[in-house]
C-alpha positions in Angstrom: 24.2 -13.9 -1.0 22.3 -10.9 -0.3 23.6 -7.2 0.1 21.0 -6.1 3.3 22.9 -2.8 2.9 21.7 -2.6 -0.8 18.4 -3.1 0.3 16.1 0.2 1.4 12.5 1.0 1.9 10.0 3.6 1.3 6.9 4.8 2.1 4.6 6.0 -0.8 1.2 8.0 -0.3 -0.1 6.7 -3.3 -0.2 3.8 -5.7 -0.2 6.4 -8.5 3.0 7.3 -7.4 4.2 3.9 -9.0 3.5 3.7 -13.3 0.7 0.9 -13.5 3.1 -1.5 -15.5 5.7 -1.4 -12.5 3.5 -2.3 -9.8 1.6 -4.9 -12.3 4.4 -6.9 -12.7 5.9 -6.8 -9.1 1.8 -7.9 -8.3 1.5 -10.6 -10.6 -1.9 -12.0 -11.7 -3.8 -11.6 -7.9 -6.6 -9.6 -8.8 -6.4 -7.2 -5.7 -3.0 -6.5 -5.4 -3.3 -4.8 -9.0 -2.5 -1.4 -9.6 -6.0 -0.9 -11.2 -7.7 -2.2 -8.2 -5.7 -0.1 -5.4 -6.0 3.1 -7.6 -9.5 2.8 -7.9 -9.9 2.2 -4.2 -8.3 5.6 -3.6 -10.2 7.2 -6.1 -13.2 6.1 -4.9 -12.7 7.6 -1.3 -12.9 3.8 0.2 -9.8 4.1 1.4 -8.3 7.8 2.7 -7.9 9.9 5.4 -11.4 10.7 5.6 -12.6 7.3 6.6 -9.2 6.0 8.3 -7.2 4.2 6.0 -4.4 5.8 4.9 -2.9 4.3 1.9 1.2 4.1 2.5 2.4 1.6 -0.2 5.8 0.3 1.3 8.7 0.0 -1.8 11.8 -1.8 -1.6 14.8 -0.8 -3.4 17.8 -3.1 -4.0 19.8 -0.2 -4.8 18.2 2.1 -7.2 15.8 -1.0 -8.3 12.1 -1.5 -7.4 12.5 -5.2 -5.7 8.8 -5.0 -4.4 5.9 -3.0 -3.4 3.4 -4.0 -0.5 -0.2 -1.9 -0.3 -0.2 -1.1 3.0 -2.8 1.3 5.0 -2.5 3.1 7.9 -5.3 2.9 10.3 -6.3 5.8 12.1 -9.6 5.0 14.0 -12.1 2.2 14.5 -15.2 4.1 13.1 -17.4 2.5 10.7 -16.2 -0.9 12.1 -18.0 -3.7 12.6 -17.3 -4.9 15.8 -16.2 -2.4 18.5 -14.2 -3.1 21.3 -14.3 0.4 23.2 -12.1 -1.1 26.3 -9.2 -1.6 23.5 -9.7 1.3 22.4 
């Protein structure tokens, strides 16, 4: 049985902010759910504030232990898209 009190959640502003062989072994073998990969597209500037995806890695806890990390990405305009929808908008 599961402890959903055990169980918290955290949102990170970096994959950096996880060591590489943590996140690596939560990931597994997909190729762009590796640490290297994310890192690099923060690096880059492909993904930041600047262009509208905010990089928020989510982390679970069961207690004080790193269960799982999901890259997740705030989006903060549709600029640079391409298909635009302005009555969504």
């Amino acid at each position: 049985m599961i402890d959903f009190a055990a169980i918290s959640c955290r949102f990170l502003c970096s994959v950096a902010e996880v060591p590489q062989d943590m996140w690596n072994a939560l990931a597994g073998p997909q190729p762009f759910l590796r640490h290297e990969f994310l890192q690099a597209l923060e690096e880059s500037g492909s993904v930041g504030g600047h262009c509208g995806w905010q990089a928020e890695p989510l982390a679970v806890y069961r207690g004080a232990e790193l269960a799982a990390l999901v890259p997740v990405y705030r989006k903060t305009h549709s600029y640079g898209e391409y298909v635009f929808d302005w009555s969504w908008a």
